[in-house]
C-alpha positions as CSV (number, residue, x, y, z in Angstrom):
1,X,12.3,-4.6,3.9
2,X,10.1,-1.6,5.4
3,X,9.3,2.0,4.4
4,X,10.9,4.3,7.9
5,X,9.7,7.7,8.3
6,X,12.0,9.7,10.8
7,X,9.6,12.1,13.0
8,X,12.3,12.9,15.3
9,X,11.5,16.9,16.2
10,X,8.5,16.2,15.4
11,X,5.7,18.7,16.9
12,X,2.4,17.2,17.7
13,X,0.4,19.5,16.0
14,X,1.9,18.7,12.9
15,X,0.5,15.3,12.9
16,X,-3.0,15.5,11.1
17,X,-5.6,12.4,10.3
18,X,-7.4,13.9,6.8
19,X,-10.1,12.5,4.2
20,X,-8.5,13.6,0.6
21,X,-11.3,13.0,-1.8
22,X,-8.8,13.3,-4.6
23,X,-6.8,10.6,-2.9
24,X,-9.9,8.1,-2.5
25,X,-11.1,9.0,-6.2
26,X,-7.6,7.7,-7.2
27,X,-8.4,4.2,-5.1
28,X,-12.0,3.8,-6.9
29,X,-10.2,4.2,-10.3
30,X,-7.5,1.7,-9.1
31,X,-10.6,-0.8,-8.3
32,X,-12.5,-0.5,-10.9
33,X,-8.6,-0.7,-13.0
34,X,-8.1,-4.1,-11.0
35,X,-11.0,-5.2,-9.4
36,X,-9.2,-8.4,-8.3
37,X,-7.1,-6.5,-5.9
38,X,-10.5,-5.2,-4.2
39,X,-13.1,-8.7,-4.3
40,X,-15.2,-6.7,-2.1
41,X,-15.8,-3.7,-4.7
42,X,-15.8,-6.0,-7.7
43,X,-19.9,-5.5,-7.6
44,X,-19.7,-1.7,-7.0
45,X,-16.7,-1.3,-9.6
46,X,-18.8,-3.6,-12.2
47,X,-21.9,-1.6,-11.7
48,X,-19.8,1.7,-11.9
49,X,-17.9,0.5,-15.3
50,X,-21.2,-0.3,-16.7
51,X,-22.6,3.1,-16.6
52,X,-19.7,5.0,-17.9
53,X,-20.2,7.4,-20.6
54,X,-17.7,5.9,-23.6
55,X,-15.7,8.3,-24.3
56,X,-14.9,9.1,-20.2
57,X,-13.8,5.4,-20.4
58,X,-12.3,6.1,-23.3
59,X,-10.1,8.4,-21.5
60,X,-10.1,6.2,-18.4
61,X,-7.9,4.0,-20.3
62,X,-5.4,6.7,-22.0
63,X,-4.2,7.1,-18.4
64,X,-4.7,4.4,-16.4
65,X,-0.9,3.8,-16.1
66,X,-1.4,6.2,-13.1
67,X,-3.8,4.2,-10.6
68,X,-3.4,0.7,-12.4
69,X,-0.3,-0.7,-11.5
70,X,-0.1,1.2,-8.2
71,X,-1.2,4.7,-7.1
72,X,0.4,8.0,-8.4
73,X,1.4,10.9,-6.0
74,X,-0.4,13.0,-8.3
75,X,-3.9,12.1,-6.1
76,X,-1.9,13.7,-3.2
77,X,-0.9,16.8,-4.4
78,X,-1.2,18.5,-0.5
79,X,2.0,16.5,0.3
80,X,4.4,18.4,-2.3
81,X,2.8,21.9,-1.8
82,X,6.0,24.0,-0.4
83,X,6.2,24.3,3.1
84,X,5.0,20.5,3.7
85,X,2.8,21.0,5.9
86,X,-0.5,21.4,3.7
87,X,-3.9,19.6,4.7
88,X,-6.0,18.1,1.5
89,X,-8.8,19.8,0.7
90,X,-12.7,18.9,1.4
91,X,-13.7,18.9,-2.1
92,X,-12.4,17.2,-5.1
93,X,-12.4,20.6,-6.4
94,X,-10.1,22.3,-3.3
95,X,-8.0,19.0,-4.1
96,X,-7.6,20.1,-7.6
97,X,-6.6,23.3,-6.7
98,X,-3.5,22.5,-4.6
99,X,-2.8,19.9,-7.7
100,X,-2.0,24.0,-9.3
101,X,-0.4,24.8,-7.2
102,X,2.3,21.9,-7.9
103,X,5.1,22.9,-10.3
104,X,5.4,21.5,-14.0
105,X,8.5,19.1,-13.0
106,X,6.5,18.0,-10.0
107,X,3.5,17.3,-12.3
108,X,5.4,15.4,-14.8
109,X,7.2,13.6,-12.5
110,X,4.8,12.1,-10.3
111,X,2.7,11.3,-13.5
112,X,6.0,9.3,-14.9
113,X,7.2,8.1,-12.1
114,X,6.5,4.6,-12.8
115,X,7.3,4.8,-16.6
116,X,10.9,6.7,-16.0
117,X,11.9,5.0,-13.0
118,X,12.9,8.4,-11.6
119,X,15.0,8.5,-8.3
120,X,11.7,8.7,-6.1
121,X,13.7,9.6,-2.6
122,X,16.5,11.3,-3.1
123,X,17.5,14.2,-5.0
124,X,18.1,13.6,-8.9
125,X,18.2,15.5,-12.3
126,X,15.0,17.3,-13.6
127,X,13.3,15.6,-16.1
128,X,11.8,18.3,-18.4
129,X,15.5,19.9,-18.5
130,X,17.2,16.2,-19.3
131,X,17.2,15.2,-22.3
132,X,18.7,11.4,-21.8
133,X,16.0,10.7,-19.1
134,X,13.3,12.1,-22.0
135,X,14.2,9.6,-23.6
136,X,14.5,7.4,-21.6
137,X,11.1,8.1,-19.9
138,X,9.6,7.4,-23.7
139,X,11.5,4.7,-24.5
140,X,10.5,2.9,-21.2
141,X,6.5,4.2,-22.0
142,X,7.0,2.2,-25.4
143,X,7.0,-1.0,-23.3
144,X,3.7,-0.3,-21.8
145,X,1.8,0.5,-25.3
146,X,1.1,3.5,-27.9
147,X,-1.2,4.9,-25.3
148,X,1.4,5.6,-23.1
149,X,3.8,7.0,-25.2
150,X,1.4,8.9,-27.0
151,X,0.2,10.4,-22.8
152,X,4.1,10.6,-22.3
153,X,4.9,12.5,-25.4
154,X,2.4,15.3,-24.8
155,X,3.1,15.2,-21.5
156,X,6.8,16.0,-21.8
157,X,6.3,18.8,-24.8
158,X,3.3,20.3,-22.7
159,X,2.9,19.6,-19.2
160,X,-0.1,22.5,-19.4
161,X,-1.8,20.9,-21.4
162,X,-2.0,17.3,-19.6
163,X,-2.9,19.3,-16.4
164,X,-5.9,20.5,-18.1
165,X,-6.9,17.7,-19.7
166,X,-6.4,16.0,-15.6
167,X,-8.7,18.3,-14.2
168,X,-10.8,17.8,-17.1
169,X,-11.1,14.4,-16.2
170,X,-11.1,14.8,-12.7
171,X,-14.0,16.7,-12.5
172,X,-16.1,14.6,-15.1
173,X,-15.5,11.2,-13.0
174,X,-16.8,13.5,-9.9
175,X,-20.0,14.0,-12.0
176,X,-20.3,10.9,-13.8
177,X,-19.8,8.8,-10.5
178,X,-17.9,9.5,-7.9
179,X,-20.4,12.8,-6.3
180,X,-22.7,9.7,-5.3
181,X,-19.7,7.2,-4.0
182,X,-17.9,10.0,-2.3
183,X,-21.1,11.1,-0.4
184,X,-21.7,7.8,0.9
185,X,-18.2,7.1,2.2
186,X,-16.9,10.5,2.9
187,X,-18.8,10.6,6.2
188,X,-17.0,7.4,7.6
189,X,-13.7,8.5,6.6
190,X,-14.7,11.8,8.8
191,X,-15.3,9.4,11.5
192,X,-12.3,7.5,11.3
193,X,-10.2,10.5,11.1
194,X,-11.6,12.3,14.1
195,X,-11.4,8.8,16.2
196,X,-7.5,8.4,15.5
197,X,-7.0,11.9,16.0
198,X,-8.7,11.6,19.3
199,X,-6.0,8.9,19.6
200,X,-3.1,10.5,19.8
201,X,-3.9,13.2,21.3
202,X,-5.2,11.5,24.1
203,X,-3.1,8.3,23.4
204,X,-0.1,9.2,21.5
205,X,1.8,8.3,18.7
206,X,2.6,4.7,19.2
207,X,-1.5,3.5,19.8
208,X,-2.4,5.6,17.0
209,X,-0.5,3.8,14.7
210,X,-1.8,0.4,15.7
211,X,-4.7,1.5,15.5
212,X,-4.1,3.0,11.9
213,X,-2.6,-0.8,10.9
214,X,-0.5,-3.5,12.7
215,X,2.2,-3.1,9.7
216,X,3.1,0.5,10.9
217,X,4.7,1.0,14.3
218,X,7.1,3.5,15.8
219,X,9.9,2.9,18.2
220,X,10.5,3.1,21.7
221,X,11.9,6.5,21.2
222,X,9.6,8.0,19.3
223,X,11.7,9.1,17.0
224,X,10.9,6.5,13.8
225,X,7.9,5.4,12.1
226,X,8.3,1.5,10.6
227,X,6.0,0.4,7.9
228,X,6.2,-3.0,7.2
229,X,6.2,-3.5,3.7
230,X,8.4,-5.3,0.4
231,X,9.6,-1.5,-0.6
232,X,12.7,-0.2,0.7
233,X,12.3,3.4,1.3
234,X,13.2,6.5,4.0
235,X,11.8,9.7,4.5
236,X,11.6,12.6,7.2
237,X,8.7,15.1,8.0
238,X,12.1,17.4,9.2
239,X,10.4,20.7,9.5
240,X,7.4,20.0,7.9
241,X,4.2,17.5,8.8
242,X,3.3,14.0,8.8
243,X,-0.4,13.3,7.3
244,X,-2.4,9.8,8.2
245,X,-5.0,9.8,4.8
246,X,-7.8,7.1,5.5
247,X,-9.3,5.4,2.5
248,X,-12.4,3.5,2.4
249,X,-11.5,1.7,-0.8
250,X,-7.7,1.0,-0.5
251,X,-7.4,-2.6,1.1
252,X,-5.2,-4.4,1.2
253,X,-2.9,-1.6,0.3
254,X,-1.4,0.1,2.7
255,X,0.5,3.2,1.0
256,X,3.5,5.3,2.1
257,X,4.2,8.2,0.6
258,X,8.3,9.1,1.0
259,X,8.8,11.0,-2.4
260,X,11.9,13.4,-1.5
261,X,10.8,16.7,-0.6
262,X,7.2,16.3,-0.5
263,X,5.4,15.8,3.0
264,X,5.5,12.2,4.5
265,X,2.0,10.4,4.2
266,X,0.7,7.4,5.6
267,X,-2.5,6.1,3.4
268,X,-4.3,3.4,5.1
269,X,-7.6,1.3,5.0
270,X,-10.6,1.7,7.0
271,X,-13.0,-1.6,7.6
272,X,-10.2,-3.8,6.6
273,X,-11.7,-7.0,6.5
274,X,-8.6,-8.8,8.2
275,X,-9.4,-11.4,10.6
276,X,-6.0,-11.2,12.8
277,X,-2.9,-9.5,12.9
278,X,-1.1,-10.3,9.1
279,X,2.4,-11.7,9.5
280,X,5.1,-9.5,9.3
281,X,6.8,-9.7,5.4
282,X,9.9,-11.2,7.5
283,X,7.5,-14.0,8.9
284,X,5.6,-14.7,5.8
285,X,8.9,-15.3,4.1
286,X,10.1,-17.4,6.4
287,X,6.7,-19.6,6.2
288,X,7.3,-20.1,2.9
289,X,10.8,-21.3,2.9
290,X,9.7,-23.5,5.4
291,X,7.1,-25.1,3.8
292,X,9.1,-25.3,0.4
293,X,11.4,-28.2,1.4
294,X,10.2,-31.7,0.1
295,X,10.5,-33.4,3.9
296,X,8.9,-31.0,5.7
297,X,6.0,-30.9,3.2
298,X,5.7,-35.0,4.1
299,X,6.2,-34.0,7.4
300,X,3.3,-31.4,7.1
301,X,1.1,-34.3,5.5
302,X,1.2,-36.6,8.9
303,X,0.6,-33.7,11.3
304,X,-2.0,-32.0,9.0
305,X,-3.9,-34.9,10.6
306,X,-3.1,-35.9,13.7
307,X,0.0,-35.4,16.3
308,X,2.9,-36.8,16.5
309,X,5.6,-37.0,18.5
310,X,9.4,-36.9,17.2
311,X,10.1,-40.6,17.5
312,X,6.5,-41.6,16.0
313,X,7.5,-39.0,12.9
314,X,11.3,-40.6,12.6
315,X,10.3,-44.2,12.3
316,X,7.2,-42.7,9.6
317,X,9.9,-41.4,7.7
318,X,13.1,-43.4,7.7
319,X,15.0,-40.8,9.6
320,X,16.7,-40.4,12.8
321,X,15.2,-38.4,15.5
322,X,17.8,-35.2,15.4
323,X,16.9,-35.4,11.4
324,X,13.1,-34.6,12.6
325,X,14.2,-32.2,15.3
326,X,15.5,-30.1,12.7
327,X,13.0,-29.8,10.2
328,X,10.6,-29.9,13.5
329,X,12.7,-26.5,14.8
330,X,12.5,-24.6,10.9
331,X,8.0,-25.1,10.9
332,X,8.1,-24.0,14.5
333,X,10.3,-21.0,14.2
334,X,8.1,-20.3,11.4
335,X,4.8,-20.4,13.5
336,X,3.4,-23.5,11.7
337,X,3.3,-25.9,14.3
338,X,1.2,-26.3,18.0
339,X,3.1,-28.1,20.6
340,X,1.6,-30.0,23.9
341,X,3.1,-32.3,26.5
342,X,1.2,-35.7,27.2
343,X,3.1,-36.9,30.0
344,X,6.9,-37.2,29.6
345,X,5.6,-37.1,25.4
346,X,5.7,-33.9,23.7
347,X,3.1,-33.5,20.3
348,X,3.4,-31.4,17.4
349,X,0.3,-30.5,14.9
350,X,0.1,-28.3,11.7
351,X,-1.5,-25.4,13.0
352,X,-4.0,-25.6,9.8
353,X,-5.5,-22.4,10.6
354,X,-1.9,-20.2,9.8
355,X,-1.5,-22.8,6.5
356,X,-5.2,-21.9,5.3
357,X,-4.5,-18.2,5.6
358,X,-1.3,-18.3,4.0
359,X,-2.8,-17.9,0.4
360,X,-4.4,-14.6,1.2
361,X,-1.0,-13.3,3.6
362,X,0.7,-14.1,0.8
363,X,-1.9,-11.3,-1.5
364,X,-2.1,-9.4,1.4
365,X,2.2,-8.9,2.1
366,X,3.0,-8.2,-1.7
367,X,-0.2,-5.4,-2.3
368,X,0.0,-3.6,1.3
C-alpha cells in the first residue's frame, strides 16, 4: 500500500519546494476541526476557537466536511491550474486568485470529493453534467447531516455562488486569525523550503526526499517517487511539475496529492516531533499480527522481563523447542525481539522500546 508518483522525464527545474498559505490555512482549520490529530496545537487551536466571531464559526462548521475528515484539493488550487506547472502564491490572497482560475467542475469536484466518492485518479464522468452521480453525490451528503446536503445542494445548482461564499470565508479567517498565525510561521516554512531546495540541487532527488520524510523515497533509477502510506494511488508530473508544499501544522499527516490531471504534490511536516525513523505501514502490520497471537503474547510477558533462551521458554510453557523457535522467528521478523550470545547460549528480550512506541506508529501509519 503506497501512493507512486512517476517523475521519469522529469526536468530539474520543474521540481519546486513552495509555502502555500492557502494550503497551511487548510491545516489550521483541520486542527482546530480535530485537535486530537495535532496534541501539540490543541492549546493554540483552543485559544484560536475561543476567540472566533460566532457567526465565522458558524460557517466554520457549514463546511468543515472539507478539512475535517481529511484535507480537500481545493487549498491547493496551483496544482490543477492548466499547464501543471503553477507555483502557489505568497499571499492567501494570490492563493485565492489561482482558486479562479479553476474551472466550475474542478471546484465542485474537489469540494465533493469525499461526499461523491468521485474517481480521484483516473478520468471519469463530469459531475455537474451527470445527473445519477448528482444524485448520488446528495444522497451520499445525506449521511453526513442537513448541513452537508444543504452545502452540496447549492453547490451543485450554483457552483458561483459557493466560490464566493469560499473566498468570503477565506479571507475573513485571514483577518479574524490566521494574518497573526501565518506571520509567525510563514518565515520557517521559507526556511525549510530554501534548505531542501538547496538539497537537491546540490544533493539531488533521492536525499531530498529523506530529508522531506523517511515515508517518501525514490528508486534507484530515478524514475519513481514511493510514498509509504495505507492509500493506493498513482500519478505522473509527465510534462508538467512536481511541487514539495511544507506545512508547519500538518503532522503526522503526510499528504500526496495524485488527483488525475492536476500537478503531483508532495505536502509534508516541518518540526515533526518523531523520535526515529516510523516503521514502514508493511512493518507496523506485521508487528501487529505478531503480537496478536495468544502464545506469543505469553511469550512476550517472560521476555518483557528478563532473557530467555529457547529451552528456558519451552519448559516455561509446555512446548517443545521448534514450537518456540517459531513463534521466536514471527517477533523477530517483526523487529520485536534483541538477541545476544552468552557462550554457546543464545538470549532473546522484548525490545520494550519498539512495543512502547507502537501505540503512537500505530496513530502515526493510519493519519500520514
Amino acid at each position: 500500500m503506497s501512493v507512486h508518483i512517476d517523475i521519469a522525464g522529469l526536468r530539474p527545474e520543474r521540481v519546486a519546494v513552495v509555502p502555500s498559505p492557502l494550503a497551511e490555512l487548510g491545516m489550521a482549520l483541520h486542527a482546530m476541526s480535530e485537535p486530537g490529530h495535532h496534541p501539540g496545537l490543541q492549546a493554540w487551536a483552543t485559544g484560536v476557537t475561543a476567540r472566533l466571531d460566532p457567526h465565522l464559526a458558524d460557517r466554520m462548521s457549514e463546511a468543515d466536511f472539507l478539512w475535517r475528515t481529511t484535507f480537500s484539493d481545493l487549498f491547493m488550487p496551483f496544482a490543477g491550474v492548466p499547464g501543471r506547472t503553477t507555483l502557489p502564491g505568497g499571499t492567501i490572497a494570490e492563493d485565492l486568485d489561482l482558486l479562479d482560475k479553476l474551472s466550475d467542475e474542478q471546484f465542485v469536484e474537489a469540494a465533493l470529493e469525499f461526499t461523491c466518492a468521485l474517481s480521484y485518479g483516473a478520468p471519469g464522468p463530469m459531475l455537474l453534467g451527470d445527473p445519477e452521480l448528482r444524485r448520488r453525490a446528495l444522497e451520499l451528503a445525506a449521511a453526513r447531516g442537513p448541513r452537508q446536503v444543504r452545502f452540496s445542494q447549492r453547490l451543485l445548482t450554483d457552483p458561483p455562488r459557493i466560490r464566493a461564499w469560499f473566498r468570503q470565508f477565506v479571507e475573513d479567517c485571514d483577518e479574524s486569525f490566521y494574518a497573526e498565525t501565518w506571520a509567525r510561521m510563514g518565515h520557517q516554512l521559507a526556511a525549510d523550503a530554501r534548505h531542501k531546495t538547496e538539497l537537491l540541487r546540490r544533493r539531488g532527488m533521492a536525499e531530498a526526499l529523506a530529508a522531506v520524510s523517511p515515508a517518501a523515497m525514490v528508486d534507484a533509477c530515478g524514475t519513481r517517487i514511493t510514498v509509504d502510506k495505507l492509500g493506493d494511488g498513482r500519478t505522473s508530473t509527465g510534462d508538467g511539475g512536481l511541487l514539495l508544499v511544507p506545512t508547519s501544522m500538518g503532522w503526522p499527516h503526510l499528504s500526496v496529492l495524485h488527483r488525475y490531471g492536476w500537478q503531483p504534490v508532495l505536502h509534508y511536516p516541518v518540526g515533526s516531533p518523531e523520535l526515529t525513523s516510523p516503521p514502514s505501514v508493511e512493518q507496523l502490520a506485521l508487528r501487529m499480527t505478531a503480537l496478536s497471537h495468544p502464545v506469543r503474547m505469553r511469550i512476550c510477558r517472560h521476555l518483557a522481563r528478563s532473557a530467555y533462551t529457547t529451552s528456558e521458554l519451552a519448559r516455561a510453557h509446555g512446548m517443545t523447542a521448534p514450537e518456540i523457535s517459531r513463534h521466536l522467528g514471527v517477533l523477530k521478523k517483526a523487529g520485536l525481539l534483541t538477541t545476544r550470545r552468552r557462550g554457546r547460549y543464545v538470549l532473546h528480550q522484548l525490545d520494550v522500546t519498539v512495543v512502547a512506541r507502537l501505540g503512537s506508529d500505530f496513530l502515526e501509519g493510519i493519519l500520514r
